[in-house]
Backbone as a printed PyTorch tensor [residue, N CA C, xyz], in Angstrom:
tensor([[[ -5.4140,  -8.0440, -69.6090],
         [ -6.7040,  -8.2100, -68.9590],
         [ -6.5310,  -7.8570, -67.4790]],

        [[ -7.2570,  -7.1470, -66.9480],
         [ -7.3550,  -6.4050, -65.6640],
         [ -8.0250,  -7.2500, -64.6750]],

        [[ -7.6550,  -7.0660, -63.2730],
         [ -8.3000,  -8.5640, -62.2720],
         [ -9.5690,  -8.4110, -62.2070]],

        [[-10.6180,  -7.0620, -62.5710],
         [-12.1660,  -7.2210, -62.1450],
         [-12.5350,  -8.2040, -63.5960]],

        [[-12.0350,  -7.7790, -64.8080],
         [-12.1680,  -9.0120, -66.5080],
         [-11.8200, -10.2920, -65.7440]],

        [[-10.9540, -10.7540, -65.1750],
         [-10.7840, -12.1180, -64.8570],
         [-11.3600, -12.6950, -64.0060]],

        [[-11.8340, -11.9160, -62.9990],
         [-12.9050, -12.3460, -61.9310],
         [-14.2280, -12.4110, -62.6400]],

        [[-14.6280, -11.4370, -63.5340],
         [-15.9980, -11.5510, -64.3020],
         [-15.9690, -13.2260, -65.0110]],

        [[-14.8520, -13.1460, -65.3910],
         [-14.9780, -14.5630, -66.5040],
         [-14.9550, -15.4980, -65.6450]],

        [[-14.2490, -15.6400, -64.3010],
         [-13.8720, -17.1300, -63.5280],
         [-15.5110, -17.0100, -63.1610]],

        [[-15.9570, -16.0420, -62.6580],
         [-17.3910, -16.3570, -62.0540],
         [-18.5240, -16.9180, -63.2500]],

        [[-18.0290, -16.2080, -64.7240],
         [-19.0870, -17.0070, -65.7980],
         [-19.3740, -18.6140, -65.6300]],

        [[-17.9380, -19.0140, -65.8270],
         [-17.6770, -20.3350, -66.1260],
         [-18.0440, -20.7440, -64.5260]],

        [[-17.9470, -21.0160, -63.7900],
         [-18.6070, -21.6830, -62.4330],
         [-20.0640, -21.8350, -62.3720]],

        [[-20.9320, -20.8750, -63.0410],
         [-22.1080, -21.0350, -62.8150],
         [-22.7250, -22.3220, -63.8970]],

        [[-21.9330, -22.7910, -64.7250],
         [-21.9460, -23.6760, -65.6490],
         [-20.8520, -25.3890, -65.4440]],

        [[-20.6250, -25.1860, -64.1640],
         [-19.8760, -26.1260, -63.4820],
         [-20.6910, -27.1540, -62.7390]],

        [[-20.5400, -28.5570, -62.6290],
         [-20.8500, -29.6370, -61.6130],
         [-20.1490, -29.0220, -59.9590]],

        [[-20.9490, -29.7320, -58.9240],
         [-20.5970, -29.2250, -57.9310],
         [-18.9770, -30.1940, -57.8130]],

        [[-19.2880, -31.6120, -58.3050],
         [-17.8180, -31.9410, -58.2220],
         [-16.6860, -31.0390, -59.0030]],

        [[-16.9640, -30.7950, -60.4010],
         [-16.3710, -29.6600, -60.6410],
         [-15.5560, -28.3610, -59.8400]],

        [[-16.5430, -28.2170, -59.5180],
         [-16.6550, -26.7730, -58.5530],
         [-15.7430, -27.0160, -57.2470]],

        [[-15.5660, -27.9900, -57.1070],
         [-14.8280, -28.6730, -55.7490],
         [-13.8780, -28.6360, -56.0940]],

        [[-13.1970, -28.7310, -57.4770],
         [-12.1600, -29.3650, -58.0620],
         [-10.7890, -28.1690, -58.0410]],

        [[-12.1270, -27.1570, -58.8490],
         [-11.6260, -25.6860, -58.7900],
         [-11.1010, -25.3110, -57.1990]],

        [[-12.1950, -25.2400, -55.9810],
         [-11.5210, -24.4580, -54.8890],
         [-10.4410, -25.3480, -54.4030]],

        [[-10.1120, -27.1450, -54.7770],
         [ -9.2000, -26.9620, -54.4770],
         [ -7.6740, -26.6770, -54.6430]],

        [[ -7.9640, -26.1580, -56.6090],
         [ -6.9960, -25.8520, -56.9590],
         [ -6.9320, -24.1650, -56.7330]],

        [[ -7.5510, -23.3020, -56.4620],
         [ -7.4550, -22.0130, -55.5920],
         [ -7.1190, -21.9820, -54.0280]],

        [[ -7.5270, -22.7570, -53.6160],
         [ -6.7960, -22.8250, -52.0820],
         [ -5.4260, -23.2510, -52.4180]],

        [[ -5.1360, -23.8640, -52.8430],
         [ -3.9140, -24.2670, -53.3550],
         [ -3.2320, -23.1980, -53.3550]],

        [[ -3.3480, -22.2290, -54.2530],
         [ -2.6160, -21.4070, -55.2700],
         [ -2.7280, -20.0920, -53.6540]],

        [[ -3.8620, -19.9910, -53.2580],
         [ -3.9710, -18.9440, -51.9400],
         [ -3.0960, -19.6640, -50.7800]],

        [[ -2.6710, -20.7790, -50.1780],
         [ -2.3020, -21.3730, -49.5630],
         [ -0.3450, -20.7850, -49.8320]],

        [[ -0.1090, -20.7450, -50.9160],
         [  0.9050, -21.2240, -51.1450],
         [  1.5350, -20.1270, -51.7590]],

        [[  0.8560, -19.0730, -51.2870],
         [  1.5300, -17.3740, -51.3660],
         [  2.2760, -16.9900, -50.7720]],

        [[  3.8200, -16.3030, -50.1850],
         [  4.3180, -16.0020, -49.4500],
         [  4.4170, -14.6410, -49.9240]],

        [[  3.3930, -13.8070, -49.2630],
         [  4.2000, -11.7960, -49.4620],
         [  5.1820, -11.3410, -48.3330]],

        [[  5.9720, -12.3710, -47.4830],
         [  6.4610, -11.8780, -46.5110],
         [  7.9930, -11.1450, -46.8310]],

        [[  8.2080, -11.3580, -47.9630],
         [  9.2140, -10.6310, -48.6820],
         [ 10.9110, -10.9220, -48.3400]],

        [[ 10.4830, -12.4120, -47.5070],
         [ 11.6760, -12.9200, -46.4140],
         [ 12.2190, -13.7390, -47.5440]],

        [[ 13.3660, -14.0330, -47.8830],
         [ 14.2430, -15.1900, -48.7830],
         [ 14.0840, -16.2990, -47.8400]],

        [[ 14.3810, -17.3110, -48.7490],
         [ 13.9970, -18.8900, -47.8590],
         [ 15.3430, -19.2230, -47.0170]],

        [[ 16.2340, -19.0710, -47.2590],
         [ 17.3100, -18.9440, -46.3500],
         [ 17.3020, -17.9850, -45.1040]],

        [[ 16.6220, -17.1010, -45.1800],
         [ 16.4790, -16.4610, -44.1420],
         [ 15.2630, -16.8810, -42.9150]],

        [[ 13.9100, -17.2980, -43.4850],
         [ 12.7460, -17.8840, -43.1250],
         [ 13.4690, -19.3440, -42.3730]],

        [[ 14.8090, -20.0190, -43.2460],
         [ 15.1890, -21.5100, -42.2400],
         [ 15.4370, -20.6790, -41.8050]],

        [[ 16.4620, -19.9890, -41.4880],
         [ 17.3720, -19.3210, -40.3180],
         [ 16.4790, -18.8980, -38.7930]],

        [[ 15.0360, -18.2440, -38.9610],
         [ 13.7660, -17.7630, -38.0880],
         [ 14.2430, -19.1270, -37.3980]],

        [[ 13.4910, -20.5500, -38.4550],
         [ 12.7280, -21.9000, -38.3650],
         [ 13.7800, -22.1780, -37.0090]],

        [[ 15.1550, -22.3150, -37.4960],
         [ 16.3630, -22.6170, -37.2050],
         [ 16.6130, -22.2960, -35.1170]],

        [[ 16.0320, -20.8950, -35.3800],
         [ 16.3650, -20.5830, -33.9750],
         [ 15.1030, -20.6500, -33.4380]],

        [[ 13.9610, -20.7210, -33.6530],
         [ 12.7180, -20.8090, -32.8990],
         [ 12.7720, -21.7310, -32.5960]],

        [[ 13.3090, -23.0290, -33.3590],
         [ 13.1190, -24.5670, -33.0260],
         [ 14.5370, -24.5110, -31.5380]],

        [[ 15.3130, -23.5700, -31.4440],
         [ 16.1940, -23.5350, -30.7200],
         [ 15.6230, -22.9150, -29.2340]],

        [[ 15.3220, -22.1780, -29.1980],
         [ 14.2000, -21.3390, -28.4500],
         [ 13.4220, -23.0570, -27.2910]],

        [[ 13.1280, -23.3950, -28.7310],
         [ 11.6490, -24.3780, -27.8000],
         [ 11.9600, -25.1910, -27.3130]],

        [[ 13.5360, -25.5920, -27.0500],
         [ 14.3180, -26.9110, -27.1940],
         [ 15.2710, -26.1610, -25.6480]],

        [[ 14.4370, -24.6980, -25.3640],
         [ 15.5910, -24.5850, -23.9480],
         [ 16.3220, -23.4820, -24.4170]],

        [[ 16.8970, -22.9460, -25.4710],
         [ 17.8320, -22.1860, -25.7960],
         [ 17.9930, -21.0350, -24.9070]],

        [[ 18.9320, -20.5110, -25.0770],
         [ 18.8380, -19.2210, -24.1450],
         [ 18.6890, -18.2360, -25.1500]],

        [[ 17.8250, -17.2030, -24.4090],
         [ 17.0940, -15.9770, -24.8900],
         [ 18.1450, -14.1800, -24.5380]],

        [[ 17.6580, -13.4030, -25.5990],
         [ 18.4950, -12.1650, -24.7690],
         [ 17.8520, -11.3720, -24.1300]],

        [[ 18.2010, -10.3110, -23.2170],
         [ 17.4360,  -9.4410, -22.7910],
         [ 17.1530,  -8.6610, -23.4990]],

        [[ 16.0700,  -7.5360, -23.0280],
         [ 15.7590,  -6.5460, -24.0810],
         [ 17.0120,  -5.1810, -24.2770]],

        [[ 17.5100,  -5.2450, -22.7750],
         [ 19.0460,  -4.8540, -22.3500],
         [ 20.4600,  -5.2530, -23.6280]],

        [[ 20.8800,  -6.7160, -23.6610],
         [ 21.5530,  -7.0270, -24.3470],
         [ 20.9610,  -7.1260, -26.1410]],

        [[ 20.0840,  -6.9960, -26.1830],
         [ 19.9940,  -6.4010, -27.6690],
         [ 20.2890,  -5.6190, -28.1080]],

        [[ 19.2950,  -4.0620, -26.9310],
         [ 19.8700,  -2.8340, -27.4020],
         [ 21.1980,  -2.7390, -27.3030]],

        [[ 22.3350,  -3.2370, -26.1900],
         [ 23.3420,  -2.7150, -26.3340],
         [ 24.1820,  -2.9650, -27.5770]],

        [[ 23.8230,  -4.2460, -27.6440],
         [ 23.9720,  -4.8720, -29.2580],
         [ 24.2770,  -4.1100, -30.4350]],

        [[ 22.7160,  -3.6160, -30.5620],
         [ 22.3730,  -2.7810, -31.8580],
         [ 23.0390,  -1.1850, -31.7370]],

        [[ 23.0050,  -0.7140, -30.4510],
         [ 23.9940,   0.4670, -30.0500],
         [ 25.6170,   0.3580, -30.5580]],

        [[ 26.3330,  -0.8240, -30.0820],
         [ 27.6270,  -1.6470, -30.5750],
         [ 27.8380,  -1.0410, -32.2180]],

        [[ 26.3980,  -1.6830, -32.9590],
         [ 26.5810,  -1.7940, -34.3120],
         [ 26.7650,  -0.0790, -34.7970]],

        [[ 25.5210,   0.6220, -34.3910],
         [ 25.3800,   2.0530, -34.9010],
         [ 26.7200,   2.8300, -34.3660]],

        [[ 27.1030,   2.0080, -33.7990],
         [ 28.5650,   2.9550, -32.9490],
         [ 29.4980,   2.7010, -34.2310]],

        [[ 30.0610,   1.9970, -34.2530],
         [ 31.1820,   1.7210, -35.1670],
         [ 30.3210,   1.5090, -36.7600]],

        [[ 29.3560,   2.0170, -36.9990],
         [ 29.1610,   2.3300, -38.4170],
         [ 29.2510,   3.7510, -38.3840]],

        [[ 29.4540,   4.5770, -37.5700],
         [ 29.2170,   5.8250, -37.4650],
         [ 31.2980,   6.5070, -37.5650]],

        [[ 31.7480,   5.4670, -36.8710],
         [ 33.0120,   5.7010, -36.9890],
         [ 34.0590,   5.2370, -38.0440]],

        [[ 32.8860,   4.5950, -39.2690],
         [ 33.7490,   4.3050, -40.7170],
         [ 33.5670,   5.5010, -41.1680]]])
């Protein structure tokens, strides 16, 4: 069944719903919309963000936009020389 068939049918059945009903439903769809992640991030990686932002707000020290690139320059250097 294709999503415009399943949207046809969820909308049948609602029009035949109590408004408590009907309440019942969005809040089991907010639910289900709430609780989507497409960010394609693993949850170990998402703590790891959590991990240093909470580090960040707490004072941490930050890098320059300088010491990044040289950073990431560092890396492409010696992958280039395996």
């Amino acid at each position: 069944m294709n999503a415009a068939k399943v949207d046809k049918e969820i909308n049948g059945y609602l029009s035949s719903l109590n408004l408590k009903q009907k309440k019942a439903v969005l809040t089991v769809v907010k639910t289900f919309a709430e609780s989507q992640d497409d960010s394609g991030y693993s949850d170990e990686f998402k703590k790891e963000l959590d991990s240093r932002y909470e580090e960040y707000l707490n004072g941490g020290e930050l890098l320059t936009r300088e010491e990044v690139n040289k950073g990431i320059e560092d890396i492409i250097k010696s992958k280039r020389k395996k």
